[in-house]
Backbone as CSV, one residue per row, in Angstrom:
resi,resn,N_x,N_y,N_z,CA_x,CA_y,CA_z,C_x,C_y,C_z
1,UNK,93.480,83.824,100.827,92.745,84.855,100.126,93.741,85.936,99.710
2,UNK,93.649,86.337,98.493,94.888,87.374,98.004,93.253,88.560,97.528
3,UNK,94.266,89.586,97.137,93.614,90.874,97.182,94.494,91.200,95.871
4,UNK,93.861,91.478,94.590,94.294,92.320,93.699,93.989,93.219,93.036
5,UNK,94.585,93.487,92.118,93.777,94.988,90.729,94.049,93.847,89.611
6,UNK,93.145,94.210,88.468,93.616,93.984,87.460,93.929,94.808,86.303
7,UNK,94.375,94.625,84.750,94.594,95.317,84.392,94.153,96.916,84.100
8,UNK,92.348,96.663,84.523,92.033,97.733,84.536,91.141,98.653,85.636
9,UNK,92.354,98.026,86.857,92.316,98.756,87.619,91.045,98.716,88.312
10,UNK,90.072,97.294,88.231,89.372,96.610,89.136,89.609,95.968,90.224
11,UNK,88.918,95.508,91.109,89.751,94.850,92.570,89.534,93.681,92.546
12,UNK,89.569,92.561,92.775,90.044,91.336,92.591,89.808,90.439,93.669
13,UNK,89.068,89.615,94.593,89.347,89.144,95.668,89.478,87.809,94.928
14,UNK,90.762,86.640,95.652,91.026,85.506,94.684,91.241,84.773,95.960
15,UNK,90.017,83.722,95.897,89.987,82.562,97.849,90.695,81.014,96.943
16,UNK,91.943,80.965,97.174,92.341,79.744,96.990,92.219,79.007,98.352
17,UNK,91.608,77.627,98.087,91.299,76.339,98.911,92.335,75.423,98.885
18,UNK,92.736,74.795,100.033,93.381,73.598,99.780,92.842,72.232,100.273
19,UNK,93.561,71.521,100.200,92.907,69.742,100.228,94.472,69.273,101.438
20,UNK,94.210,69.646,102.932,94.711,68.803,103.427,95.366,67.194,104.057
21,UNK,94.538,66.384,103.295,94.790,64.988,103.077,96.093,64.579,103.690
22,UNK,97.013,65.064,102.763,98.388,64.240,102.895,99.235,65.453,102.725
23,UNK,99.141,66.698,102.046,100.212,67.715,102.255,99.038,68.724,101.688
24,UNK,99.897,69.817,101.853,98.511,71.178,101.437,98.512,71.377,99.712
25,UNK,97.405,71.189,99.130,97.407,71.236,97.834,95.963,72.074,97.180
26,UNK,96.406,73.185,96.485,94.920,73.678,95.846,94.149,73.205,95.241
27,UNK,92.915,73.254,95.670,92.231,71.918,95.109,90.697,73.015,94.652
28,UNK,90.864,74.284,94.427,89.785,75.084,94.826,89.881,76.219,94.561
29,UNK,89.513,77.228,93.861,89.661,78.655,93.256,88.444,79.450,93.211
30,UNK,88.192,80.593,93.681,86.897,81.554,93.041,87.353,82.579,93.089
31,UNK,87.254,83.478,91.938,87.930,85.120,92.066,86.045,85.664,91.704
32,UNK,86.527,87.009,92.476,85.357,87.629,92.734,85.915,88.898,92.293
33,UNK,85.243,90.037,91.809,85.401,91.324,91.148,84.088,92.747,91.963
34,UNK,84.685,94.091,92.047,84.570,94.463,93.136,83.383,95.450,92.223
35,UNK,82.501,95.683,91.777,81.151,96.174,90.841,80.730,97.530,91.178
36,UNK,80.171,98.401,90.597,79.672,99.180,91.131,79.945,100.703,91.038
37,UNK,79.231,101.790,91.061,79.453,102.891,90.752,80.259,103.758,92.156
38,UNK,79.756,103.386,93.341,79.529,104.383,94.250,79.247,103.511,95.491
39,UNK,80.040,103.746,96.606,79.981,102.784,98.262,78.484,102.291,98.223
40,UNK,77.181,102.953,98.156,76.456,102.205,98.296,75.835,100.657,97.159
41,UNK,76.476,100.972,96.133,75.938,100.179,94.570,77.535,99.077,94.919
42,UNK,78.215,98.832,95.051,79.667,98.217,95.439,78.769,96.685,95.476
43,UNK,79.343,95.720,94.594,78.919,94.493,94.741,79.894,93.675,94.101
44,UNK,80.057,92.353,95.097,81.090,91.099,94.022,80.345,90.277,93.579
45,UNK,80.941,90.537,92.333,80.255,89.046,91.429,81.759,88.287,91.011
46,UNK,81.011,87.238,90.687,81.881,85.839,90.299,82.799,86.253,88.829
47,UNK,84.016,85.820,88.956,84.778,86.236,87.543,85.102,85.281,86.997
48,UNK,84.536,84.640,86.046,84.899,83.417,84.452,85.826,83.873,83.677
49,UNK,86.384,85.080,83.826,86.984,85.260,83.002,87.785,86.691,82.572
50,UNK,89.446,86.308,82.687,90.743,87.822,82.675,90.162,88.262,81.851
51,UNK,89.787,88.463,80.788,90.061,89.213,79.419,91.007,89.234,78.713
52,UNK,91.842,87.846,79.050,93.140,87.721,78.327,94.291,87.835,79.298
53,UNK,93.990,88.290,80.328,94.985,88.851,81.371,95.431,87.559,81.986
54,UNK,96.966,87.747,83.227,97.276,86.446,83.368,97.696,87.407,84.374
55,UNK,97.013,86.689,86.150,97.664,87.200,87.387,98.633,86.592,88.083
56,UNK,99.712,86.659,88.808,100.516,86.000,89.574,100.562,86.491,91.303
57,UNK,100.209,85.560,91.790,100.270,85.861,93.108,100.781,84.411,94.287
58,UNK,100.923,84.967,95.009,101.875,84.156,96.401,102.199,85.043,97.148
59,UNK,103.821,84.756,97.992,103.872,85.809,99.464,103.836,87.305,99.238
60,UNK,104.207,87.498,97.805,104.670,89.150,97.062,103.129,89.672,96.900
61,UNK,103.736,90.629,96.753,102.308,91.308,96.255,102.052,90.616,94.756
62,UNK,100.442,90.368,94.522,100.363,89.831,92.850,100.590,91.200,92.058
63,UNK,100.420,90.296,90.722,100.639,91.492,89.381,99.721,90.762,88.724
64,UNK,99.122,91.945,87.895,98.026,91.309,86.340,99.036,92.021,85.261
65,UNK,98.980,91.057,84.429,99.329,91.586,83.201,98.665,91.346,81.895
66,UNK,98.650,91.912,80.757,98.792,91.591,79.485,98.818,90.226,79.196
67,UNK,98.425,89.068,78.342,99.020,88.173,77.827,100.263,88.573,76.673
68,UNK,100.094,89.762,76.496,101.024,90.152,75.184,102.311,90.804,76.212
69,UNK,102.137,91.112,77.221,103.338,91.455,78.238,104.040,90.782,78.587
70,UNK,104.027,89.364,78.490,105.039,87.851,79.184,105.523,87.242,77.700
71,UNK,106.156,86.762,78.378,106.678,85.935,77.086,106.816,84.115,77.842
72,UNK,106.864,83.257,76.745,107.178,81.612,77.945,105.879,81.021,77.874
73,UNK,105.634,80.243,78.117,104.696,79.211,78.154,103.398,79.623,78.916
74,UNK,103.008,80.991,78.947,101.783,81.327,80.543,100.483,81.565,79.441
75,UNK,99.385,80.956,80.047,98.001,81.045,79.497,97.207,82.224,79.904
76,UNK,96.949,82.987,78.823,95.361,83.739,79.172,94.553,83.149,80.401
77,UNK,93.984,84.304,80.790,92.727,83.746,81.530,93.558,82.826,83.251
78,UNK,94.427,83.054,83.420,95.275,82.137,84.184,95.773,82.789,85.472
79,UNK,95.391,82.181,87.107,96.123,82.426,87.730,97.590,81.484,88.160
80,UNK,98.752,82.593,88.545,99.436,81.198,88.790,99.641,81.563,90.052
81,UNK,99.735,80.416,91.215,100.125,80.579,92.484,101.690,79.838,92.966
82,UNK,102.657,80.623,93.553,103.722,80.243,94.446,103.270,79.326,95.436
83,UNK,103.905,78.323,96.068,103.564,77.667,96.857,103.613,78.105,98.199
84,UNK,102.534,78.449,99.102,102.689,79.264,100.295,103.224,78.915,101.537
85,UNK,102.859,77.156,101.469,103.144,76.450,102.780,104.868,75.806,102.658
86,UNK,105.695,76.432,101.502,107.009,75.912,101.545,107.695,76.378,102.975
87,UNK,107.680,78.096,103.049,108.338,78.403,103.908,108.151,77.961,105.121
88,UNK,107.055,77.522,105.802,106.465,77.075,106.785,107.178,75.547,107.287
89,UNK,107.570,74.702,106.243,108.444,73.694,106.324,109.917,73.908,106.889
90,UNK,110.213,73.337,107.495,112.415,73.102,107.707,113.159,72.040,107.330
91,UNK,114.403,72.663,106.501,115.080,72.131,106.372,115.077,70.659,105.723
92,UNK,114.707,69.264,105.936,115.027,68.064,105.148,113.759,68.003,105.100
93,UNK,112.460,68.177,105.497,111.263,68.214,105.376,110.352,69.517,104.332
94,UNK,111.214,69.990,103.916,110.922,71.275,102.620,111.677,70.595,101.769
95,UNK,113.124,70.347,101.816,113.185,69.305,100.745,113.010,68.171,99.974
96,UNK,112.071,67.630,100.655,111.464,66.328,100.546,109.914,66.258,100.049
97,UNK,109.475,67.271,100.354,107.690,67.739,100.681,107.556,68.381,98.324
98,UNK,106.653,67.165,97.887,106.457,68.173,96.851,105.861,69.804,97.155
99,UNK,106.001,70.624,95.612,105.377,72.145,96.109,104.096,72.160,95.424
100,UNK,103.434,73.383,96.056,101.990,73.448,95.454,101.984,74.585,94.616
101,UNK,102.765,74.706,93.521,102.850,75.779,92.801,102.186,75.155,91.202
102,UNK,100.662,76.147,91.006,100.143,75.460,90.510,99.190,76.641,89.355
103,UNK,98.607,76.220,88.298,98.231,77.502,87.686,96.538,77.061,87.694
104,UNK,95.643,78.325,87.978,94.425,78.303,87.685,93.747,78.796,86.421
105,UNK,92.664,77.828,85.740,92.748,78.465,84.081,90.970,78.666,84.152
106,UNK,90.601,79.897,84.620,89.243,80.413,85.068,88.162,80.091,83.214
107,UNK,88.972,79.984,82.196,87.527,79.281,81.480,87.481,78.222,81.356
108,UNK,88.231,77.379,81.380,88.215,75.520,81.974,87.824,75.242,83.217
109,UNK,88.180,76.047,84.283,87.630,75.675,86.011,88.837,74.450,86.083
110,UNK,90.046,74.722,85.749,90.441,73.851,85.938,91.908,74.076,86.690
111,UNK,93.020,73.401,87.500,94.485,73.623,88.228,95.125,72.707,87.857
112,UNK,96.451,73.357,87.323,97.408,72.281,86.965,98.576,72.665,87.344
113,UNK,99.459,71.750,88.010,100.446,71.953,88.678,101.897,72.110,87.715
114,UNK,102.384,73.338,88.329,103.773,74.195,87.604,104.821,72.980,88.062
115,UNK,104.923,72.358,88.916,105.825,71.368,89.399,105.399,70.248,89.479
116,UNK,106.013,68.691,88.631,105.245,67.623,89.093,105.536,67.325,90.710
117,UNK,104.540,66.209,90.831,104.394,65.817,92.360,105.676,65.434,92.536
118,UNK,106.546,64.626,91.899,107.542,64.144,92.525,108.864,64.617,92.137
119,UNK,108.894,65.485,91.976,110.110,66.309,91.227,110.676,67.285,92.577
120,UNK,112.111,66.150,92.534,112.837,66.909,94.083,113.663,68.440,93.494
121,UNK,113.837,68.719,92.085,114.217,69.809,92.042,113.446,70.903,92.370
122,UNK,112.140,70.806,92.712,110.888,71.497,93.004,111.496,72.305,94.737
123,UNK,112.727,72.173,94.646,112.671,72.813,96.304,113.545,73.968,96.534
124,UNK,113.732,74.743,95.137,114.005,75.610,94.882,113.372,77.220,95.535
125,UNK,114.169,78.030,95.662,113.184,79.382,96.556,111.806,79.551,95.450
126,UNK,110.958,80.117,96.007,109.812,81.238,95.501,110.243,81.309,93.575
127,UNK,109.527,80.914,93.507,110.066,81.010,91.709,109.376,82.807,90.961
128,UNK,110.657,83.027,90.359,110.121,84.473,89.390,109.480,83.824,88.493
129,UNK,108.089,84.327,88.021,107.183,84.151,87.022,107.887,84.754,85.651
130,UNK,108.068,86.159,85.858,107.903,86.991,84.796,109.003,88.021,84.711
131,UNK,109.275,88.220,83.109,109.831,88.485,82.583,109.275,89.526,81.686
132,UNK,109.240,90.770,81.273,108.606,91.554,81.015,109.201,92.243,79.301
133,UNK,108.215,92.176,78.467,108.973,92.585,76.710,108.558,94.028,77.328
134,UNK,109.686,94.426,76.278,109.841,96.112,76.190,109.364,96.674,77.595
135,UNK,110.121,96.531,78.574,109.437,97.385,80.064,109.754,98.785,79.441
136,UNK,109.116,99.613,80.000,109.354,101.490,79.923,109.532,101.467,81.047
């Protein structure tokens, strides 16, 4: 479960699931949004949809951004997740283990993985997402 803001400064609760089978893999997403005027009116409802926005989250704190703020191949509407259970692995068994670094695309309901399954270059640290046009 990650905890965020988004761009405008709404709160965010995002419960990624996994599918223990054979290694830990997200198989499962619901972001929820935090409603309401005032502590007693405060309600989550279900979120279909950034507004264009694209969040990144794993061990760091997440970020929402802009779709017009990234540059590279990243979709609207999209979470992407770092793979959490790498570090938890040692040594020839992290290098061997595909990663679960994978993007969620909230108006399809759908996850597709940033790394194929069998791709041993995948055992690389925590990957930087983002790259930022014109930072101030």
């Amino acid at each position: 479960m990650y905890l965020a803001e988004d761009c405008a400064g709404r709160v965010l609760v995002i419960i990624r699931r996994y599918n223990f089978t054979t290694r830990p893999e997200t198989n499962d997403v619901k972001v929820f949004r935090l409603t309401g005027g005032n502590i007693k009116e405060n309600k989550w409802e279900r979120v279909k949809s950034l507004d264009g926005q694209v969040i990144f989250v794993g061990t760091n704190a997440p970020i929402s951004l802009s779709k017009q703020d990234v540059c590279g191949d990243i979709k609207e509407d999209t979470i992407y997740f770092t793979d959490e259970w790498w570090g938890l692995m040692g040594g020839d068994e992290a290098r061997r283990s595909p990663r679960d670094i994978c993007a969620y695309n909230l108006i399809s309901n759908s996850i597709e993985p940033c790394c194929p399954y069998d791709h041993k270059q995948c055992t690389w640290p925590m990957p930087v997402w983002v790259h930022l046009l014109n930072p101030k």
